[in-house]
N, C-alpha and C positions, 0 to 999 in steps of 0.2 A: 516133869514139873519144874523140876530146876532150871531144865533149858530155858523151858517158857520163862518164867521169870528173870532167867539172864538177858534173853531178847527182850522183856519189856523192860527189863531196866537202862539199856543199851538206846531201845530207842526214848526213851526219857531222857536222857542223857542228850540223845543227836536231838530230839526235838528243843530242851531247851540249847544248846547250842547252837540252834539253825534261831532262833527267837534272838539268844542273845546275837549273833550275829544280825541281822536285820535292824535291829535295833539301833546297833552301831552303826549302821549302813547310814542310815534316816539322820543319826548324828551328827557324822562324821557329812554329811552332806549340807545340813544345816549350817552347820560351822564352816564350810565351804563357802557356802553362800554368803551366811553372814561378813566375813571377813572382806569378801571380796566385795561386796557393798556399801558397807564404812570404809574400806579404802577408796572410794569411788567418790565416796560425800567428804572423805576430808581429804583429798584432790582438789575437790571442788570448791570446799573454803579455803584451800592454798589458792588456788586462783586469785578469788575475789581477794583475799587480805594482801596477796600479793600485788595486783593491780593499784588498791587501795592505798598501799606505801608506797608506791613506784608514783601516783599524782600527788602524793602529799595530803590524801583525803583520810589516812585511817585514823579511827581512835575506836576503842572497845565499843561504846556505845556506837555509834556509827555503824559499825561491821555487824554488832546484833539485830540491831534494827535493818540492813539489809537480810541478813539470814531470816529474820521474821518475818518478812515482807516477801521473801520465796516461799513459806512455810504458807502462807495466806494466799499464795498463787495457786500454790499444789492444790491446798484445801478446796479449792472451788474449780481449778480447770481438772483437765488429764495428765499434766504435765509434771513431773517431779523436781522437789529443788537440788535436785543433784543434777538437772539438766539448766535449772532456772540461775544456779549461782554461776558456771560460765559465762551465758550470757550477759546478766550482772558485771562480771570484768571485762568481758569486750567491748561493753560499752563505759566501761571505767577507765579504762587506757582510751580512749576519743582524749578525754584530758577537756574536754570542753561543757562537759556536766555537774549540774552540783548532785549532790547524793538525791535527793526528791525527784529530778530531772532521771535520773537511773532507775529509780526503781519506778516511774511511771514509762519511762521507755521498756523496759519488762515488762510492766504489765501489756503494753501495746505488742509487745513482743510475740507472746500469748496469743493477741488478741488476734493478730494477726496469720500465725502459723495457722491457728482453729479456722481461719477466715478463709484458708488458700489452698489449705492439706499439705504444706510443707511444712518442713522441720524447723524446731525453735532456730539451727544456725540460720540455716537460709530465711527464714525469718529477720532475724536480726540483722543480718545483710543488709536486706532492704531499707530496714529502721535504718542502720546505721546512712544508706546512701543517701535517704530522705533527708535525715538531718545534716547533709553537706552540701545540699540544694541539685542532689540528683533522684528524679524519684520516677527515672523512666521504670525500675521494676517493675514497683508497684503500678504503675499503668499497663503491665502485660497483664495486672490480672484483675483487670477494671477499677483501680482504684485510683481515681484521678483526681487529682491536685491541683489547686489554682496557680498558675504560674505564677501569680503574683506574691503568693504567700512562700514557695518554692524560692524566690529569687533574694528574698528577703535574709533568709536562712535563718530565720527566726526560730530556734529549736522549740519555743513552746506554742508560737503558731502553729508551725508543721507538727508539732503531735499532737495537737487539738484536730487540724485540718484530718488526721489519719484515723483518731479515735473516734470522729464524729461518722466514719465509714465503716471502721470495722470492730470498733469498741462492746467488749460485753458477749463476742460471740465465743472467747475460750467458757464462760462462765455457763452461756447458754449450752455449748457442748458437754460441758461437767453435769450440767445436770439433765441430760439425757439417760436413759439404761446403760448403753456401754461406758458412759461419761462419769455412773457411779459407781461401777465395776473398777475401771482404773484408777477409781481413785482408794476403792478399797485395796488394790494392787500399791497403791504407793504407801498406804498405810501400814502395811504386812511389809512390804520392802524396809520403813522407817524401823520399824520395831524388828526384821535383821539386823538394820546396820548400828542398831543398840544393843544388840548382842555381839555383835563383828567388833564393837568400838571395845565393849566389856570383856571379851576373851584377851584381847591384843594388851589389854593393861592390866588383866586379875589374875591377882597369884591362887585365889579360890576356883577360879577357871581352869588353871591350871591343874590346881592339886585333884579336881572332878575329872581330869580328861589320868590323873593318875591314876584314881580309883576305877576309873572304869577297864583301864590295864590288867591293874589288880585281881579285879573281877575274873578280867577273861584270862588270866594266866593260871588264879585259881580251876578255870574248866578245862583248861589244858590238863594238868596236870591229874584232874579226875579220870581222861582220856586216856591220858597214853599208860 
């Protein structure tokens, strides 16, 4: 009888130790994740803020209203503003946009990748080439341009001329089944990389990832 009860308290013992382990597994994976996500998205506002004082265009409001204006991409395409603020600075180093001109060139951005099934860069490519009066790209993928508007190099012609072909279709993509899927995906990604930002600067985060040391050094020490 004693035996018995030393084997059920042994495995009591390994089962919550096999729990508490997993647990931390699931954790400790989280916080992986997280971390490496918020570093991703503030990469990403290093970019633009960085673009943005290299043309002389930054000031706080400025720079939040772009971050808003990816945040309102995300919301309605597939696309996340951790992919959306790069492009934001590629086209902020051209040097030949105002801030309105940027973030309507992003949205074409979007509009366009949804349009083609290429990627936001290779997207912006084209954006960019368009607006320097080259837009043979965009004619490899039926998108043709009046050469007269082209020659002009009219940047807000050429992104009227462009949106008036493929304008509206990242939004139409967003709201498809998979189109609401990903964007539940970027949502669950945002709220990591608020927990990535919140580990990296909280000393309560900290003292949680001690206690939970605590924890498992107490079950050690039950063990051995």
């Amino acid at each position: 009888a004693l035996f018995g009860k030393a084997l059920m308290g042994l495995a009591g013992v390994g089962g919550g130790l096999w729990l508490a382990n997993e647990a931390f597994n699931v954790l400790n994976q989280l916080i992986r994740e997280s971390i490496e996500l918020a570093d991703k998205e503030i990469r990403a506002q290093t970019l633009l803020a960085s673009a943005m004082q290299t043309t002389g265009q930054y000031s706080e409001a400025v720079f939040q209203n772009m971050r808003d204006t990816a945040s309102a991409i995300q919301a309605a395409s597939i696309y996340g503003d951790e992919e959306l603020l790069p492009v934001m600075a590629g086209l902020t180093r051209m040097g030949t946009l105002t801030a309105d001109q940027i973030k309507q060139a992003t949205q074409l951005t979007a509009d366009l990748a949804a349009a083609t099934g290429r990627d936001l860069v290779a997207a912006q490519r084209m954006v960019m080439m368009a607006l320097t009066g080259n837009a043979a790209m965009l004619k490899r993928y039926g998108i043709i341009l009046d050469e007269n508007i082209i020659k002009t190099k009219d940047i807000n012609l050429i992104m009227a001329a462009i949106e008036a072909q493929v304008g509206g279709t990242a939004r139409a993509i967003g709201n498809t089944w998979g189109g609401k899927l990903a964007q539940i995906s970027n949502l669950i990604g945002d709220i990591k990389e608020g927990i990535g930002k919140a580990i990296t600067v909280s000393p309560e985060a900290l003292a949680a990832l001690d206690m939970v040391k605590g924890v498992l050094g107490i079950i050690l020490k039950h063990i051995t």
